[in-house]
N, C-alpha and C positions, 0 to 999 in steps of 0.2 A: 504494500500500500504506500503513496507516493506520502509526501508529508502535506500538499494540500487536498490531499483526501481527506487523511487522519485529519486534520485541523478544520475540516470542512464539518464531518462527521461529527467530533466532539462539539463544534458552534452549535450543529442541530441540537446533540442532546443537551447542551445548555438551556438551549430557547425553549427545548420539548419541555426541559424538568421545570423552568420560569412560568411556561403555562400550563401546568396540569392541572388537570381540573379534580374537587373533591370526587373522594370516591364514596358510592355508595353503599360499601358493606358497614356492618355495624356489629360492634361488639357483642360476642355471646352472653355477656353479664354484665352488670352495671360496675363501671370503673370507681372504686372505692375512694381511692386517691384523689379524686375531681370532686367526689360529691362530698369528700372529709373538707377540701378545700374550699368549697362551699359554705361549709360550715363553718369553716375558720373566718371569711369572708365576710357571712350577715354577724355572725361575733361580732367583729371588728364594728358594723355599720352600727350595731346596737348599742355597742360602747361610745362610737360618739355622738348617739342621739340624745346621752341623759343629761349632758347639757348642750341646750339649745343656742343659750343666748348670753347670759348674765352666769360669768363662771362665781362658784362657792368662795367667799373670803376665805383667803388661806391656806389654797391649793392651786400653787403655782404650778405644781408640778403637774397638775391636769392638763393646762395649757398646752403644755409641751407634749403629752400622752395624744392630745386629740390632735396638734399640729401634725402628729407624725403619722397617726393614723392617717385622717385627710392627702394625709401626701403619696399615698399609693393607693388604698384601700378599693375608691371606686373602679380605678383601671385595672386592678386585681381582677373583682370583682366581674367586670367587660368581657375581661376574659376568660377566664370559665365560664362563662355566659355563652360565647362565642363558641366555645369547643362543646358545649350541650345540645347549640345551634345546630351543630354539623356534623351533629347522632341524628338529627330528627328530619333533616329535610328528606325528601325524598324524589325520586325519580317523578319526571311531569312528563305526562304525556300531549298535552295541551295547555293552552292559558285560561281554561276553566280548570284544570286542579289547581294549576297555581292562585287561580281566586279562591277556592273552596280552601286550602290549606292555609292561605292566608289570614283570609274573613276568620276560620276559626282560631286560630292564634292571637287573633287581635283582638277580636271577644272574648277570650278569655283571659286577656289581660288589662283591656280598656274600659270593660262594665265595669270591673273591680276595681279600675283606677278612680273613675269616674263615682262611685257607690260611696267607696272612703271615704274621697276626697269631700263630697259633700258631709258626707260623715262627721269628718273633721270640721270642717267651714260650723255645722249646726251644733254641736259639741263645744266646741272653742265658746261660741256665741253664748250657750247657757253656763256650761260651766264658768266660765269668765265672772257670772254673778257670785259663783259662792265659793271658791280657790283660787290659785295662783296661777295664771296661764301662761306657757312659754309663745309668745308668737301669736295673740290673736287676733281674727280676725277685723280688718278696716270697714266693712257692709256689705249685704249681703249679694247683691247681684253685682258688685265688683269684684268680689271674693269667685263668684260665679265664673266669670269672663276670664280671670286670670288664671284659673284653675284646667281652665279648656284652649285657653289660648297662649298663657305665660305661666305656667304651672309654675315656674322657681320662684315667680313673686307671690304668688300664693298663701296665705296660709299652712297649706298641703304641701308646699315646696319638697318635702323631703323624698315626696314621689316620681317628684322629675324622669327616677330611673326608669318607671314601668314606662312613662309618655314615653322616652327614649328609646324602649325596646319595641315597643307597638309601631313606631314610625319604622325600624329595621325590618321588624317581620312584613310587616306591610311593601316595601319598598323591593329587600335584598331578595324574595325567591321571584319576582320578577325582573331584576337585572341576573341573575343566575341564568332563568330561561332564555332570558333573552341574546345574551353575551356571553353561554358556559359560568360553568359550577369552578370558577376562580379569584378564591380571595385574595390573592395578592394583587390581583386589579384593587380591590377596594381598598384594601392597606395601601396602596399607592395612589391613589385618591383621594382615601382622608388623609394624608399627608401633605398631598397637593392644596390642600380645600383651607387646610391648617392657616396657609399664610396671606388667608382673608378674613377681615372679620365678617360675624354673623350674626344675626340681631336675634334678639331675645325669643322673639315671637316663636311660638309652635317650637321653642326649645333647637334652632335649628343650629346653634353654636356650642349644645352639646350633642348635638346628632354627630356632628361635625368632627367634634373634641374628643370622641368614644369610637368612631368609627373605624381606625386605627387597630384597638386595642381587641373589638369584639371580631373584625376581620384575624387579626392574629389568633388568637382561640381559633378559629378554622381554620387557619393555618401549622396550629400546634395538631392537631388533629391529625392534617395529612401526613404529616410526619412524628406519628407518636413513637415509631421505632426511634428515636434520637432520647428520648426520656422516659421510654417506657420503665426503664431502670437507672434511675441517676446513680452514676459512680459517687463514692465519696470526695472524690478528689474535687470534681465539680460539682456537687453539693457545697461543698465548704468554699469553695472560692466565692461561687456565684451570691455563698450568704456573705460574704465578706463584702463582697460589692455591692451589695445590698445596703447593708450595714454603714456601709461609708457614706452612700448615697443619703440615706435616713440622715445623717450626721452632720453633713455638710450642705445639710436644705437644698437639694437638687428642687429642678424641675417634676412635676406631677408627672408628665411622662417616662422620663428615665426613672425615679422609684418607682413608678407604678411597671412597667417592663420589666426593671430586675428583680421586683418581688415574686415572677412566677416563680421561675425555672425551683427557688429555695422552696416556696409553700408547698409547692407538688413533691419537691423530695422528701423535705420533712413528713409529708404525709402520707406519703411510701413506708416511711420509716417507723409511723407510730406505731405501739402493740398494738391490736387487737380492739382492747377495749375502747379505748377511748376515739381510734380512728372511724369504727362503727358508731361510737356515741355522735362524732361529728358529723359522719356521714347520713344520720336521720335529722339533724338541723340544717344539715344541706338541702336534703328532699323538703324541709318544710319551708325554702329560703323566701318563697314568692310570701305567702301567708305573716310571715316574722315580717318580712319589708312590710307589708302594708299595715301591718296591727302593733308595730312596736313603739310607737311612738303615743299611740294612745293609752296602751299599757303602761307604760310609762309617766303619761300625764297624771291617768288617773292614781298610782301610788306613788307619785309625788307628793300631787296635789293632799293628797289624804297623810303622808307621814311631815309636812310644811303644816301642817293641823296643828301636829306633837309638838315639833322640834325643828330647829334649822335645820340649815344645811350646810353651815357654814364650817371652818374648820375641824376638828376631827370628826363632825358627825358627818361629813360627804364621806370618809371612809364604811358606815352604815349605808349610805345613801348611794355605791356606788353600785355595791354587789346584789344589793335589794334591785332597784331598778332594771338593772340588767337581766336580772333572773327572770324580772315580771315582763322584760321585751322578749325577751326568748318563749319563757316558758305559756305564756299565756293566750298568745296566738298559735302554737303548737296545741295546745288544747282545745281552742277553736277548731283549729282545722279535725283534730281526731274525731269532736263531736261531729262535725258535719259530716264528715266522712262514714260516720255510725247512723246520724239522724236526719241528712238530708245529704246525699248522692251527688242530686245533679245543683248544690249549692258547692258544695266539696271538690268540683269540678276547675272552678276559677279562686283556690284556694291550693291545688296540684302544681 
C-alpha cells in the first residue's frame, strides 16, 4: 500500500469515527454506576437548595460549600442526563414516531413542571401569611407568565432544569432524524452558540449553556468502553484535576467536565450498599427535583417556629432539611406508585 493510500485511508477512518452516529443497542441491565451518580447529583442539588437566599449568621463556611457545589453540580448533572438520553431514544421510522416519542417525553415532564410550579407560585402566596418564605412570590399572573415564559425569574426558578430538558427532548430526536443520530454535531454547536448571548426568555441561554454538556453524556455513551472501568491511575489524577479546579474557582464549565470522569469512578468503586442506596435516589431524581424544595420550605418554615437558624443551630438545620428534600418526595413518589399508576407516571 503506497503511503497516500494509507494516509488516505486512515483520513477516512478519522472522519468515519468524527461522525458516527449513536448506536442503538442498549444495555442488558440498568448501569448502577450512572444511576448511583445520579444520586450523588440530586444530593448535591438538595444540599444547595436549603439555603435559598439569606445565608445562616455564622456559617461562612456554607458559602463556600454551596459556591463549590454551584460550580459543577448542574453540568454534572447534564450529563448523566445526556447518557440516560441515549439509553432511551430509539430507532424512527418516520416523523410521526419522532412526534409520538417526543409529545410523550414532554408530557411527562412539562405537566409536572407546569403543576409544581403553580404549586409553588399558590403555596409561597399562602404560606407567606403564617412562616418565613425563601423567594416569594411578586403576583399572581406575573408569577404566571414568568413561570411559562422566564421560568428563572420565577418564583419556581429552581425548575429551570425540567423547562430545559423538555425544550431538548422536544427539539434533539428531530434534528437526530433529520441530520443522523450525532452528538458531536451538537456539542459542537453548543459550543459555537456559547459565544453569543441569549436572552432570558423560554430559558434559551440555558438551552444554550447545557447543550454542551447533555450532548456529551451521549457522547460518553458511544464510547462507554473508555470508562466502562476507570483505572486507578486515572481515577486519581482526573480527581486531582478536579480538585484543583474546585480550588482555584475555574469556570462552571471546566469543573463541571472534570467532575464526570471522578463521580463515575468513585461510583464504580463504592461497596455494594450504599452504591444501590444511591442508585434508588437516582431512579427517584425527576420526583426529588421537583418536590425538594417544598419539602424543604415547609420544615423550615415549621422548625424557624422553634429556633433559629443561625449559628450552630444551621448544623440541626442542615441535615434535617436535607433528609426532608430527599426523603419526602421519594415517598410521594412510592405512594403514587402504590395508589395512583398513571399519577406515578410523570413522577418516573
Amino acid at each position: 500500500m503506497t503511503y497516500s493510500a494509507a494516509r488516505g485511508r486512515s483520513e477516512g477512518s478519522f472522519f468515519a469515527s468524527l461522525l458516527r452516529e449513536l448506536p442503538y443497542e442498549k444495555p442488558r441491565s440498568r448501569l448502577l454506576e450512572v444511576d448511583a451518580a445520579r444520586g450523588l447529583a440530586i444530593l448535591l442539588v438538595v444540599i444547595g437548595h436549603v439555603v435559598a437566599r439569606d445565608f445562616p449568621a455564622g456559617n461562612a463556611w456554607f458559602v463556600e460549600v454551596k459556591a463549590a457545589i454551584y460550580s459543577f453540580h448542574m453540568p454534572l448533572f447534564m450529563v448523566l442526563t445526556g447518557i440516560t438520553f441515549a439509553l432511551s431514544v430509539p430507532r424512527f421510522a418516520g416523523w410521526a414516531e419522532v412526534a409520538r416519542f417526543s409529545g410523550k417525553r414532554v408530557e411527562r415532564l412539562f405537566l409536572p413542571y407546569v403543576a409544581f410550579g403553580l404549586l409553588i407560585i399558590a403555596g409561597k402566596l399562602a404560606a407567606s401569611r403564617f412562616i418565613y418564605v425563601d423567594r416569594p412570590p411578586e403576583g399572581t399572573l406575573d408569577e404566571v407568565v414568568r413561570l411559562l415564559a422566564m421560568p428563572n425569574m420565577s418564583a419556581a426558578g429552581f425548575l429551570w432544569f425540567i423547562y430545559v430538558l423538555s425544550i431538548y427532548l422536544l427539539a434533539i430526536p428531530a434534528l437526530f432524524h433529520a441530520f443522523g443520530r450525532r452528538p458531536q454535531l451538537l456539542l459542537a454547536a453548543g459550543v459555537a452558540l456559547a459565544f453569543f448571548d441569549w436572552p432570558l426568555w423560554f430559558m434559551l441561554d440555558r438551552v444554550v449553556e447545557y447543550l454542551p454538556f447533555f450532548a456529551l453524556g451521549m457522547l460518553l455513551w458511544m464510547h462507554r468502553s473508555a470508562w466502562a472501568r476507570i483505572t486507578p491511575a486515572a481515577l486519581w489524577g482526573s480527581t486531582l484535576l478536579f480538585a484543583l479546579l474546585l480550588w482555584h474557582d475555574a469556570p462552571k464549565w471546566a469543573a463541571g467536565a472534570a467532575s464526570v470522569l471522578p463521580v463515575l469512578g468513585w461510583m464504580q468503586r463504592l461497596p455494594a450498599a450504599p452504591q444501590r442506596w444511591l442508585a434508588v435516589v437516582g431512579l427517584a431524581s425527576l420526583a426529588i427535583y421537583l418536590m425538594n424544595t417544598i419539602a424543604i420550605g415547609v420544615a423550615k418554615g415549621l422548625m424557624l417556629k422553634a429556633f433559629p437558624w443561625d449559628g450552630g443551630y444551621f448544623l440541626v438545620y442542615l441535615p434535617v432539611l436535607t433528609l426532608a428534600g430527599v426523603a419526602a418526595p421519594m415517598l410521594v413518589r412510592r405512594l403514587a406508585v402504590r395508589y395512583s399508576p398513571q399519577a406515578a407516571r410523570y413522577l418516573a
